[in-house]
N, CA, C and O of each residue as an XYZ file, in Angstrom:
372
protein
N     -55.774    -39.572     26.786
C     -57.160    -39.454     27.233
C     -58.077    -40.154     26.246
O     -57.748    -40.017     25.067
N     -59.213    -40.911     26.504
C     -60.044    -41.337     25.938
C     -61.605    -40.715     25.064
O     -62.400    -41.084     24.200
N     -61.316    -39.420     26.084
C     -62.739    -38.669     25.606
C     -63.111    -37.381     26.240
O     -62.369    -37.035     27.160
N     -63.824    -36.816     26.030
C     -63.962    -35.419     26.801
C     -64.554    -35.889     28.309
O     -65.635    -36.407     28.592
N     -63.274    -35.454     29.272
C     -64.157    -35.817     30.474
C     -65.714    -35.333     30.826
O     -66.260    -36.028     31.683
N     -66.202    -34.654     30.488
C     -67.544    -34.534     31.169
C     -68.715    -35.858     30.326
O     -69.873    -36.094     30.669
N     -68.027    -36.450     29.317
C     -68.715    -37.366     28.778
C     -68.986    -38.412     29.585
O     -68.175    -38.434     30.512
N     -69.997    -39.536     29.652
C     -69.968    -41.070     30.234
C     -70.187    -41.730     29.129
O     -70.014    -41.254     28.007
N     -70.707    -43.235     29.447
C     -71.405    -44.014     28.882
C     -72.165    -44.186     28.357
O     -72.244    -45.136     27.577
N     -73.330    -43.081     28.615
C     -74.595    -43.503     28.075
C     -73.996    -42.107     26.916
O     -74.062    -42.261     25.696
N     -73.596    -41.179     27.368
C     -73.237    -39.964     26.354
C     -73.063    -40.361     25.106
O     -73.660    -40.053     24.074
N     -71.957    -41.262     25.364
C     -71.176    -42.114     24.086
C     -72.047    -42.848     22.958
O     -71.837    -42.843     21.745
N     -73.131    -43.513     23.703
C     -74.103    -44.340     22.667
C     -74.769    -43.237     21.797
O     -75.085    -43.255     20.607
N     -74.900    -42.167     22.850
C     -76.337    -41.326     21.875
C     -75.584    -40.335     20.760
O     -76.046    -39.906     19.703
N     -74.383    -40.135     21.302
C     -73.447    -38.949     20.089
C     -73.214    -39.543     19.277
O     -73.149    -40.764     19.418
N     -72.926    -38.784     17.758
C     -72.472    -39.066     16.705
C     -70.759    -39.816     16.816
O     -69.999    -39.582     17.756
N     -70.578    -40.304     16.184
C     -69.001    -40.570     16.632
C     -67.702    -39.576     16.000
O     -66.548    -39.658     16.421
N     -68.202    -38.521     14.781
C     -67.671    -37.527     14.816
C     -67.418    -36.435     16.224
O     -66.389    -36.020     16.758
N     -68.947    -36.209     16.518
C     -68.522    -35.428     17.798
C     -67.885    -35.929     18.956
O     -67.504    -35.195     19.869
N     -67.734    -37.400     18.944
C     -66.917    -37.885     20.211
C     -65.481    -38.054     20.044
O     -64.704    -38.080     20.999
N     -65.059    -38.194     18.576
C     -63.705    -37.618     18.193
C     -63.463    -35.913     18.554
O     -62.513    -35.441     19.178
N     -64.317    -35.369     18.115
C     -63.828    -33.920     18.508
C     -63.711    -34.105     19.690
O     -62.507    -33.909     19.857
N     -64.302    -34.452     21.041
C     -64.092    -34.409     22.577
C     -63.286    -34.902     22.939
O     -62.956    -34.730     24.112
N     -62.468    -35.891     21.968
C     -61.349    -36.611     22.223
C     -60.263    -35.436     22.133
O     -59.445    -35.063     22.973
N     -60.534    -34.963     20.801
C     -59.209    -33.978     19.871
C     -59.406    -32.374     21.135
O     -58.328    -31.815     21.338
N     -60.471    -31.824     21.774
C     -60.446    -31.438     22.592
C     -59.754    -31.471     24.260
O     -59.203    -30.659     25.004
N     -60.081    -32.642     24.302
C     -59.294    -33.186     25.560
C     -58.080    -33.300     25.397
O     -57.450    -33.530     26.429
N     -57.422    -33.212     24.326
C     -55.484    -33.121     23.882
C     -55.136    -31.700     23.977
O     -54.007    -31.317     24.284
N     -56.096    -30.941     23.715
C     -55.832    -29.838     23.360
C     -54.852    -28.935     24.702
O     -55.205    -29.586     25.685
N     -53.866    -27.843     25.241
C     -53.233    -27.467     26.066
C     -54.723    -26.684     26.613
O     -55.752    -26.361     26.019
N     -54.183    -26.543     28.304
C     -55.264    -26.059     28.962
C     -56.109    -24.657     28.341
O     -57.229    -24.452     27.874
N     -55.131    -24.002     28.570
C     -55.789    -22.597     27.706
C     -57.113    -22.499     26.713
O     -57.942    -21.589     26.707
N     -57.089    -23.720     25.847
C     -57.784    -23.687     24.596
C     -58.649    -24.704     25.184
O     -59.848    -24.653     24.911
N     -58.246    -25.545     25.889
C     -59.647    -27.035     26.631
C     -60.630    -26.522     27.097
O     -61.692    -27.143     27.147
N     -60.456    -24.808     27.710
C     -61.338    -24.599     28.814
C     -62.766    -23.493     27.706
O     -63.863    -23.121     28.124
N     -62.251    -23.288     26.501
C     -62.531    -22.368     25.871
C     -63.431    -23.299     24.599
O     -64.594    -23.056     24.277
N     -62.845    -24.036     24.199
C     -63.231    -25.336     23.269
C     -64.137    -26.168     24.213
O     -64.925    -26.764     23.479
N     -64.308    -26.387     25.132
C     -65.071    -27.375     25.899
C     -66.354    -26.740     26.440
O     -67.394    -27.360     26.661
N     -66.160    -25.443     26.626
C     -67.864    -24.703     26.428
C     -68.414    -24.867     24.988
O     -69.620    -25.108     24.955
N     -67.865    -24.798     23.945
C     -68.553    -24.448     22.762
C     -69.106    -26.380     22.268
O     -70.119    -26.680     21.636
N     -68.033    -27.362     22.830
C     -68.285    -28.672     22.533
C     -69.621    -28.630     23.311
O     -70.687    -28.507     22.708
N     -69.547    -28.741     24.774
C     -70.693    -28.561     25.820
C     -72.130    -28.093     25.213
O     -73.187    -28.592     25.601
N     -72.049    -27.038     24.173
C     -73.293    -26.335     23.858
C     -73.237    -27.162     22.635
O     -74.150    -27.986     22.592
N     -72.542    -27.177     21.772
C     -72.819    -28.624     20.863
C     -73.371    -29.915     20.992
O     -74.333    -30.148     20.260
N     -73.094    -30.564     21.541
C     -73.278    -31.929     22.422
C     -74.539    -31.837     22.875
O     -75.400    -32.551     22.362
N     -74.935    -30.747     24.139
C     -76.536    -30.575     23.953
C     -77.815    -30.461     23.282
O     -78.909    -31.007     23.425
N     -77.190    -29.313     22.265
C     -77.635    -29.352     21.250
C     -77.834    -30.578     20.247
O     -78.931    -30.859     19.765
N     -76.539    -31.348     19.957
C     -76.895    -32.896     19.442
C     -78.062    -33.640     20.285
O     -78.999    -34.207     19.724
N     -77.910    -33.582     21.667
C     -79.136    -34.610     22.367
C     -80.567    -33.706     22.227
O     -81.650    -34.252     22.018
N     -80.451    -32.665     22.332
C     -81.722    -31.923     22.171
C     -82.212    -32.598     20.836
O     -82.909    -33.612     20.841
N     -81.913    -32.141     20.019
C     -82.110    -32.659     18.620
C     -83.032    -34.355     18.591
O     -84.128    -34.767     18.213
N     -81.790    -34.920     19.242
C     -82.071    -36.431     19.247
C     -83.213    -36.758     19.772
O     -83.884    -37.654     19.260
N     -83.637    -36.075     20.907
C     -84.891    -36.539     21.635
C     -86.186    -36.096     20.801
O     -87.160    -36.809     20.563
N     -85.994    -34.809     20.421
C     -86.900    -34.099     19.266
C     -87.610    -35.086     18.696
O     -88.793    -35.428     18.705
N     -86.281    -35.594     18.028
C     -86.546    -36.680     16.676
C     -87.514    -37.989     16.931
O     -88.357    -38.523     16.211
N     -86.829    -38.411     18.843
C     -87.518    -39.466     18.972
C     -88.859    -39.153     19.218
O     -89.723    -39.894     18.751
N     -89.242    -37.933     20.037
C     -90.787    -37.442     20.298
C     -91.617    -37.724     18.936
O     -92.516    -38.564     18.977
N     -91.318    -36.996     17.655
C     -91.750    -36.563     16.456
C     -91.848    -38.445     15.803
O     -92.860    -38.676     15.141
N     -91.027    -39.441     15.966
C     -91.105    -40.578     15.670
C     -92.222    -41.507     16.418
O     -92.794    -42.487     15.941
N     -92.399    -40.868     17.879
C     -93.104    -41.992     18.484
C     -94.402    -41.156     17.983
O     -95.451    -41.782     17.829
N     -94.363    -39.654     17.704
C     -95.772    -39.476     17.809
C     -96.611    -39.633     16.203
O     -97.812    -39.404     16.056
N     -95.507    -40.147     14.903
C     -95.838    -40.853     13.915
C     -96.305    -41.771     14.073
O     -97.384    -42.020     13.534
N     -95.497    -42.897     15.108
C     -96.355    -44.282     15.220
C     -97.797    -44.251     15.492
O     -98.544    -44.770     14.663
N     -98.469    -43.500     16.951
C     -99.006    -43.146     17.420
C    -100.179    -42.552     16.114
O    -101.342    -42.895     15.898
N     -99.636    -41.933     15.682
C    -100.582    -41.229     14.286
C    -100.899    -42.766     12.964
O    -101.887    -42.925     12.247
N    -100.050    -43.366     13.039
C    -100.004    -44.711     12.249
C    -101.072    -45.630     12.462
O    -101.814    -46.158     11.633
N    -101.013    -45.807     14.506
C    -102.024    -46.793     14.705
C    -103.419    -46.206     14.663
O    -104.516    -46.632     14.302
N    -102.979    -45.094     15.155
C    -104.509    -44.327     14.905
C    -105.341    -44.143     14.041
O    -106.555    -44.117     14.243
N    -104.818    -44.003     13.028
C    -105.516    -44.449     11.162
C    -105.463    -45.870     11.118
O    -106.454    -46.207     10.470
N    -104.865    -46.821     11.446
C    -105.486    -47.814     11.388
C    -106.681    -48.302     12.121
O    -107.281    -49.276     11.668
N    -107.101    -47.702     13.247
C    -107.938    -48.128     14.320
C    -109.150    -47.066     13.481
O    -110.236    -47.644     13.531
N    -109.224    -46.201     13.011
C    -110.250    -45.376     12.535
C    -110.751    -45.326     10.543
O    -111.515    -44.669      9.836
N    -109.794    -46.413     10.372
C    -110.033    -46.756      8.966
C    -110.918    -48.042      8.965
O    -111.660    -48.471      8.082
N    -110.514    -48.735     10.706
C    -111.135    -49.545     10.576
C    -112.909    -49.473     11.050
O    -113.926    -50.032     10.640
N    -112.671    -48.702     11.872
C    -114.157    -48.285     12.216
C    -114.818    -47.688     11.006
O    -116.047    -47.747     10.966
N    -114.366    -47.292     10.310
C    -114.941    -46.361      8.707
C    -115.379    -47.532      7.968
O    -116.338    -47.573      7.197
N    -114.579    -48.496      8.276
C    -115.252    -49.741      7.291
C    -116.443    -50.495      7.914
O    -117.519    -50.634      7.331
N    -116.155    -50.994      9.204
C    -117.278    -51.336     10.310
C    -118.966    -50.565     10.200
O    -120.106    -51.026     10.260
N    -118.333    -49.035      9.993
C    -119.407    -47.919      9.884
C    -120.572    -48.140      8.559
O    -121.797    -48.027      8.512
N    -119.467    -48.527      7.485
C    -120.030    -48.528      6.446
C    -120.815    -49.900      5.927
O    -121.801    -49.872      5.191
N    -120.249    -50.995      6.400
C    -120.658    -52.106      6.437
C    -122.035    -52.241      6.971
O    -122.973    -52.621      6.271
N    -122.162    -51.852      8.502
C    -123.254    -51.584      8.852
C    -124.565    -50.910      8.343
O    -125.744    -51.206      8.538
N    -123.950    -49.858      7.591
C    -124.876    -48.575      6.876
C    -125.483    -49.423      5.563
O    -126.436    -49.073      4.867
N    -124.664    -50.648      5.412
C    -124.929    -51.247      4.042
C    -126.080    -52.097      4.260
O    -127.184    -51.983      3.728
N    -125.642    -53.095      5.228
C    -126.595    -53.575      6.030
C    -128.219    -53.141      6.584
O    -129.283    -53.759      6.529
N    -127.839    -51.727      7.157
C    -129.231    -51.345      7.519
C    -130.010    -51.144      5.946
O    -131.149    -51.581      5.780
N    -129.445    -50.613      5.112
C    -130.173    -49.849      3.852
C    -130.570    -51.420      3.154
O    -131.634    -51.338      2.541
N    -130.091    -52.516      3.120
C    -130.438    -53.661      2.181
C    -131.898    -54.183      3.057
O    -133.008    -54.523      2.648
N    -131.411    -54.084      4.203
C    -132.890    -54.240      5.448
C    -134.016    -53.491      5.220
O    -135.057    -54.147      5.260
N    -134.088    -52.739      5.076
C    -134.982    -51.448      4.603
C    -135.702    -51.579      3.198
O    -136.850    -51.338      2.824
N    -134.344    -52.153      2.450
C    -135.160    -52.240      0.967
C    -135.504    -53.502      0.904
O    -135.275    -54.146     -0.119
N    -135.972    -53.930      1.740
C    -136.719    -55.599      1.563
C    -137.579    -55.854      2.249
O    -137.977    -56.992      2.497
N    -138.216    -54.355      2.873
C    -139.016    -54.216      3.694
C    -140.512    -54.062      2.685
O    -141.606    -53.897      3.224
């Protein structure tokens, strides 16, 4: 066998390749113990993608926080530039 049957393709990219050896070393295993080992892999495995998506949410919403200080650091400078501007206007009045 190649892998834990309930796995595919896309499964394969996103798991660790430790845990896709265990689904392998699972899938050898005699029936008795496959059916018993393959719930606890099952709640593992989810748990790995749960995780994973987490990570990607928490990553995109860094970027997101990244551009956003840049777009408001830049207005802070715009802000201030201006403020510099009006006050040199004023004192040459």
């Amino acid at each position: 066998m190649t892998g834990h049957p309930r796995l595919n393709d896309k499964d394969t990219e996103e798991l660790p390749r430790e845990l896709l050896e265990l689904g392998r070393q699972i899938a050898n295993l005699p029936s008795e113990y496959q059916a018993d080992m393959g719930r606890v892999y099952d709640q593992v495995v989810d748990s790995a993608r749960r995780r994973r998506r987490i990570l990607s949410l928490v990553q995109e919403a860094l970027s997101q926080l990244r551009l956003d200080i840049k777009y408001l650091m830049f207005d802070l400078q715009v802000t201030r530039d201006e403020r510099d501007a009006l006050r040199q206007d004023s004192s040459e009045d």
